[in-house]
Every structure is written in C-alpha cells, then in structure tokens.
N, CA, C and O of each residue as an XYZ file, in Angstrom:
288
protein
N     208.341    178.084    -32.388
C     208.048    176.678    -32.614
C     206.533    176.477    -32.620
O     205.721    176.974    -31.839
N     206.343    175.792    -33.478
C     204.496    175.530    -33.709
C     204.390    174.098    -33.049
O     205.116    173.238    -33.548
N     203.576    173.727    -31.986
C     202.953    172.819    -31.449
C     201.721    172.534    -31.623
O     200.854    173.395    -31.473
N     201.404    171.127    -32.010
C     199.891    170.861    -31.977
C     199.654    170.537    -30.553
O     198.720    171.192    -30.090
N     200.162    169.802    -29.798
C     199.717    169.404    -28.031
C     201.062    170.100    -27.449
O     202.222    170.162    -27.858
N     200.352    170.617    -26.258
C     200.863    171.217    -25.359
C     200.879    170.547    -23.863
O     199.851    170.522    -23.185
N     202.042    170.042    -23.426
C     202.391    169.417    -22.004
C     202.487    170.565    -21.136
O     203.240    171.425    -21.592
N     202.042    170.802    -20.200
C     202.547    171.687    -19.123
C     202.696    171.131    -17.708
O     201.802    170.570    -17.075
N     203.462    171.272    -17.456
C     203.996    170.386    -16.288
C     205.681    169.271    -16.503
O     205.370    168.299    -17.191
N     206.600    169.235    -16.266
C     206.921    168.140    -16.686
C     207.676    167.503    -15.090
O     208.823    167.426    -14.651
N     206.606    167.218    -14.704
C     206.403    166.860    -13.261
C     206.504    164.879    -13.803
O     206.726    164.453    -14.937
N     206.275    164.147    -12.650
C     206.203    162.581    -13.020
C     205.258    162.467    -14.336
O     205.641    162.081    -15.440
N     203.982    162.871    -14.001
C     203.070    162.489    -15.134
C     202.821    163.330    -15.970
O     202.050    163.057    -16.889
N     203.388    164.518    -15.867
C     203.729    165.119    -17.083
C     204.488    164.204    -18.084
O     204.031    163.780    -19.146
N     206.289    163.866    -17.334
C     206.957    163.420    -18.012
C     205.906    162.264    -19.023
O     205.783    162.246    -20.248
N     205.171    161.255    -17.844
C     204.867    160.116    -18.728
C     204.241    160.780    -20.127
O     204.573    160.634    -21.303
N     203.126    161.621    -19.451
C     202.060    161.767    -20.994
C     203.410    162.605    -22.075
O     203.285    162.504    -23.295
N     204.070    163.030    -21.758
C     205.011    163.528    -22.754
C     205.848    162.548    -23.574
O     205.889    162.634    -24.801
N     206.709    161.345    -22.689
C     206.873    160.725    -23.387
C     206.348    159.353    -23.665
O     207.059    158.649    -24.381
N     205.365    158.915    -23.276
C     204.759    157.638    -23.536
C     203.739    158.221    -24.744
O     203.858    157.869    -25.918
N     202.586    159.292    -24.205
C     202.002    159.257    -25.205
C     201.925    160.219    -26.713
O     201.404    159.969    -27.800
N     202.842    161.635    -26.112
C     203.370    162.533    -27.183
C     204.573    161.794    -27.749
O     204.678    161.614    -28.962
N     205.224    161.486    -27.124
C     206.868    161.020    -28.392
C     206.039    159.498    -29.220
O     206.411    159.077    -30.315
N     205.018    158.941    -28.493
C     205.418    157.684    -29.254
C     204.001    157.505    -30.020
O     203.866    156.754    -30.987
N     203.076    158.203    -29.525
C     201.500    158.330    -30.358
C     201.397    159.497    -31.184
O     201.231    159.296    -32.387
N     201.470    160.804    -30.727
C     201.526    162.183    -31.745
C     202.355    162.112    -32.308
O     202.104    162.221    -33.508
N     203.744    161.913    -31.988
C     205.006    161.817    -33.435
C     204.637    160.820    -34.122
O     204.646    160.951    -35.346
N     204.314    159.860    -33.675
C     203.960    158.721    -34.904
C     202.941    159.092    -36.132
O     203.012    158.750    -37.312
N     201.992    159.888    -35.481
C     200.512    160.521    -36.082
C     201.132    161.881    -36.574
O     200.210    162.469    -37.140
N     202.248    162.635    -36.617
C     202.681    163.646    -37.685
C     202.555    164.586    -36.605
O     202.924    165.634    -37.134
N     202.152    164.943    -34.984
C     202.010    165.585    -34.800
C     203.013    166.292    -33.711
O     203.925    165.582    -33.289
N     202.916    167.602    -33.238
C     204.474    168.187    -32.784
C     203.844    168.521    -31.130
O     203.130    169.473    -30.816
N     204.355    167.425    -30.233
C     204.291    167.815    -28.804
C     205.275    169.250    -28.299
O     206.203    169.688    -28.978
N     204.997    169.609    -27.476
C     205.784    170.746    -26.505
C     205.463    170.605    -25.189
O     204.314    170.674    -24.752
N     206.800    170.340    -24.313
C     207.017    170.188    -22.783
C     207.123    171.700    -22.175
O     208.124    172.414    -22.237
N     206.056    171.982    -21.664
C     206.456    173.678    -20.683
C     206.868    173.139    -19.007
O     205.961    172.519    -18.451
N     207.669    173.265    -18.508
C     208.453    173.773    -17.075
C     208.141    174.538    -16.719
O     207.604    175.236    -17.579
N     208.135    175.004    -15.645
C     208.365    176.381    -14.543
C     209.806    175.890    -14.055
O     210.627    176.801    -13.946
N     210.079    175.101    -13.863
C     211.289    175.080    -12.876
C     212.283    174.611    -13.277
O     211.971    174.012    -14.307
N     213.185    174.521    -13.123
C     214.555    174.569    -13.442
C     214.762    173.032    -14.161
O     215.164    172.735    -15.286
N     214.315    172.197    -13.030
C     214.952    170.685    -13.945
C     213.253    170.041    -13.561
O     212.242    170.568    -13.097
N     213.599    168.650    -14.033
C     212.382    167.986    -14.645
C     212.052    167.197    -13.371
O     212.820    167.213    -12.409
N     210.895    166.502    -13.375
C     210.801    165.003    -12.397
C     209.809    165.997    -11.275
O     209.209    164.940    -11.080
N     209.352    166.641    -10.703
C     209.097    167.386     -9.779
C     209.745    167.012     -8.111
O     210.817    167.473     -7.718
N     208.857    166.103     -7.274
C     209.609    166.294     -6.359
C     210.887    164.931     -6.353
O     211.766    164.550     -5.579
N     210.453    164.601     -7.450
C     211.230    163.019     -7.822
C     212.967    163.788     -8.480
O     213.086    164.589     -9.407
N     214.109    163.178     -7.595
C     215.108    163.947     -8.048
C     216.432    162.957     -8.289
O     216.045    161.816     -8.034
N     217.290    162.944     -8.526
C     219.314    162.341     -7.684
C     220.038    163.238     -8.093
O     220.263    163.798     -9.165
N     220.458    163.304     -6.812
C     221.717    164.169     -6.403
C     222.669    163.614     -6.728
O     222.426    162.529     -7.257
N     223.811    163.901     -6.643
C     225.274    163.540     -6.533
C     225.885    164.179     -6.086
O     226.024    165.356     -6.417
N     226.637    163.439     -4.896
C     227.588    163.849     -3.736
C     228.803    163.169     -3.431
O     228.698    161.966     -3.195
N     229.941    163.693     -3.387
C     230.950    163.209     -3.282
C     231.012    161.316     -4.002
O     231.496    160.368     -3.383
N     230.545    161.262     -5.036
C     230.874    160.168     -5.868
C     229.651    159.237     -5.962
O     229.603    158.346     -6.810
N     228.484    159.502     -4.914
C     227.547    158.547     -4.698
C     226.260    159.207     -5.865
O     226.398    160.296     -6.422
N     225.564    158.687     -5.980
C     223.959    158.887     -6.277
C     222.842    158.747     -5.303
O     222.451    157.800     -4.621
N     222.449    159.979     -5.446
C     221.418    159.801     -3.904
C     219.774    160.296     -4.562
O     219.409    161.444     -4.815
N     219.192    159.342     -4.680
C     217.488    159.124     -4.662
C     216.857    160.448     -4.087
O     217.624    161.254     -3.559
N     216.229    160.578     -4.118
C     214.947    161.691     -3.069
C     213.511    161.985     -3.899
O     213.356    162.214     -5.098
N     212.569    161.897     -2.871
C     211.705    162.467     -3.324
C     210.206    162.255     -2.903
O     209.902    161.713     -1.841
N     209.422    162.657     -3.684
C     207.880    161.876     -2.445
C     207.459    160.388     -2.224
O     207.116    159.832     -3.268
N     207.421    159.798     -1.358
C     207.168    158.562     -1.633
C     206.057    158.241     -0.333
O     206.157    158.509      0.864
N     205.111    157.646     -1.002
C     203.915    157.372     -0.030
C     203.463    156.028     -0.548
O     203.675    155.591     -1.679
N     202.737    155.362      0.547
C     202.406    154.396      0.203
C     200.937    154.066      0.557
O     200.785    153.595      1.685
N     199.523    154.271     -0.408
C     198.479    154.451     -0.021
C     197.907    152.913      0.338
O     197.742    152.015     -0.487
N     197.623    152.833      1.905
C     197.657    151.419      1.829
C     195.666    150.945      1.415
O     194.944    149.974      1.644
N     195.545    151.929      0.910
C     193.430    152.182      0.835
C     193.730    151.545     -0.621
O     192.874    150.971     -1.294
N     195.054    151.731     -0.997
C     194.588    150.941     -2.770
C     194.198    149.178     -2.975
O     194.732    148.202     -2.448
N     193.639    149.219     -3.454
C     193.225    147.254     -3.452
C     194.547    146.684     -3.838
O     195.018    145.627     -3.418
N     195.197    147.672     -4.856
C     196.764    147.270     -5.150
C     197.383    147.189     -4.437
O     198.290    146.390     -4.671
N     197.418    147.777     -3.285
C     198.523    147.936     -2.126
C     198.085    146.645     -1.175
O     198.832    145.820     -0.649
N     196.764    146.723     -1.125
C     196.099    145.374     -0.367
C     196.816    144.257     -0.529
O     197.165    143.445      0.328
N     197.115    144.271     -2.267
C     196.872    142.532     -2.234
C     198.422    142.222     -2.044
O     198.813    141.058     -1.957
C-alpha cells in the first residue's frame, strides 16, 4: 500500500489526527493516510470491556486542575 502521511500511534490523538485530520483533510486533498499500531486494539489506555452483558469504561483519566480550563 502506498501512503502519502503516515500515523503512528493510534493511541487517543493518534486516533484524532487520523481521523479528523487524515480522513477528512488528506482524503479530501487526494491524499492516502496510513494508521500504524503496535498493539493489538486501538484507543491506548482508553478502552470497554464487556462483561457478563454490561459495558464497562476504563482508562486514564486525570484531571489537571493547573489548566485555566479546569479553573473556570
């Protein structure tokens, strides 16, 4: 497969720049993104499980309270 941009990572912000700005800016512009992994499934530590019928969340979650965003 021939790629003009190359993603590596497809961690959270991998995913985004893959699909916010490769699927919807380089395909638009003619050009051919590629997502590289190391690991098995996508999202990095961002995941859901499923267990006995439920959906279960997990993953890093912090809350930096130093952001002016978080401030206000």
């Amino acid at each position: 497969m021939n790629a003009d941009v190359i993603v590596i990572g497809a961690r959270l912000s991998g995913l985004v720049c893959a699909l916010l700005v490769c699927a919807l800016t380089l395909r638009d512009n003619g050009l051919e993104p590629l997502v590289l992994e190391a690991a098995a499934g996508v999202g990095g530590r961002v995941r859901t499980d499923q267990r006995q019928g439920f959906l279960l969340d997990r993953g890093f979650q912090v809350l930096q309270i130093w952001y002016p965003e978080a401030r206000r």
